[in-house]
C-alpha positions in Angstrom: -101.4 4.6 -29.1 -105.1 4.9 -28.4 -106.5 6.9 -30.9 -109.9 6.7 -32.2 -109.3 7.4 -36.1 -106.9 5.7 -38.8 -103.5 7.3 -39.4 -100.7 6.0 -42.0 -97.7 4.5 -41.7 -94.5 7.2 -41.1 -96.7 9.4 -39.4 -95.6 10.9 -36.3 -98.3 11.7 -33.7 -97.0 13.5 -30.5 -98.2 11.5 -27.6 -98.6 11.2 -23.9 -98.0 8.3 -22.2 -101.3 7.0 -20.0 -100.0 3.5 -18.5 -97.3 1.1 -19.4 -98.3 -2.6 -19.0 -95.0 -4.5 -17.8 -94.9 -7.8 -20.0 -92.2 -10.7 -20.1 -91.3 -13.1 -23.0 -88.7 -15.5 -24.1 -85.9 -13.9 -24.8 -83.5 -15.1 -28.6 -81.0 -15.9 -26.7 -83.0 -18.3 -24.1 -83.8 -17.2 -20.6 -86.7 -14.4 -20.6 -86.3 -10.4 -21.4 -88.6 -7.4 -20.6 -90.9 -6.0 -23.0 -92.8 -4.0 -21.6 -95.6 -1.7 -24.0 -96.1 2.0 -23.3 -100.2 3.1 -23.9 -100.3 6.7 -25.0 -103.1 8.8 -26.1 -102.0 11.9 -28.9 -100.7 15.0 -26.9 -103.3 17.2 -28.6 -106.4 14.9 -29.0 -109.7 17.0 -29.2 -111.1 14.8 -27.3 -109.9 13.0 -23.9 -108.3 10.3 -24.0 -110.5 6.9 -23.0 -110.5 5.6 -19.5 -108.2 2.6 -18.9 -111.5 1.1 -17.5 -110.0 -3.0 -16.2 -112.2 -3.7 -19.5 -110.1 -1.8 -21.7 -106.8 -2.9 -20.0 -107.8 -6.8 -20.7 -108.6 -6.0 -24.1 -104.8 -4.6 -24.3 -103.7 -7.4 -22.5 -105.9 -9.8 -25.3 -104.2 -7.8 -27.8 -100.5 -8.2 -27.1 -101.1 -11.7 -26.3 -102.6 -12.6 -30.0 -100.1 -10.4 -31.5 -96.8 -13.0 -30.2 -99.5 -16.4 -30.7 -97.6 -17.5 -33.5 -94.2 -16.7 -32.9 -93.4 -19.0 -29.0 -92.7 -15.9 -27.0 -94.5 -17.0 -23.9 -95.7 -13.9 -23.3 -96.5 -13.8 -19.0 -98.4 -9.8 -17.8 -96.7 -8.9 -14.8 -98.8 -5.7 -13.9 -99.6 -2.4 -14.9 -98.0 0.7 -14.0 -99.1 4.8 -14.3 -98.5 7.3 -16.7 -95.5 8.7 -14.1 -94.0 5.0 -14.9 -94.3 5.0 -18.7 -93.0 8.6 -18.6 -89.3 6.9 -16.5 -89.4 4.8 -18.8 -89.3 6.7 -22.1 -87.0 8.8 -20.5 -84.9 6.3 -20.0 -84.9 4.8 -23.3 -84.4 7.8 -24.6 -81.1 8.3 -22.5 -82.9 11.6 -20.9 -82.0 9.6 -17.3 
């Protein structure tokens, strides 16, 4: 979520999706797995929600990476998507399709 203030943990911020960036990794069981990482902005921000300018999206991408250094999940960007992408695909997480 791209939000410009702290929040705590438990709390639940409506959101709406922006972009998902598609990402692949090692999967536990060997082979590789999907997991890809939805960017939202808060459904009623006061302000709108930053541009995802190629600046901001490689910071994201810089982000994700250093988050799995340390734990060997080979972590390979295959692309971005738009917010109608990250939308399908909370949907179908959700079982909504």
């Amino acid at each position: 979520m791209l939000l410009d203030a702290a929040t705590f943990p438990g709390v639940v911020v409506c959101c709406r999706p922006l972009a998902v960036l598609e990402l692949e990794q090692n999967a536990r069981q060997g082979g590789r797995q999907r997991n890809d990482r939805i960017i939202a902005a808060p459904a009623a921000a006061r302000r709108p929600p930053m541009a995802l300018t190629e600046r901001v999206r490689d910071e994201l991408v810089a982000f994700f990476h250093a988050a799995t250094l340390f734990e060997g999940k080979d972590v390979r960007v295959l692309g971005w998507n738009d917010a109608d992408a990250a939308e399908a695909l909370v949907d179908r997480a959700s079982g909504r399709r």
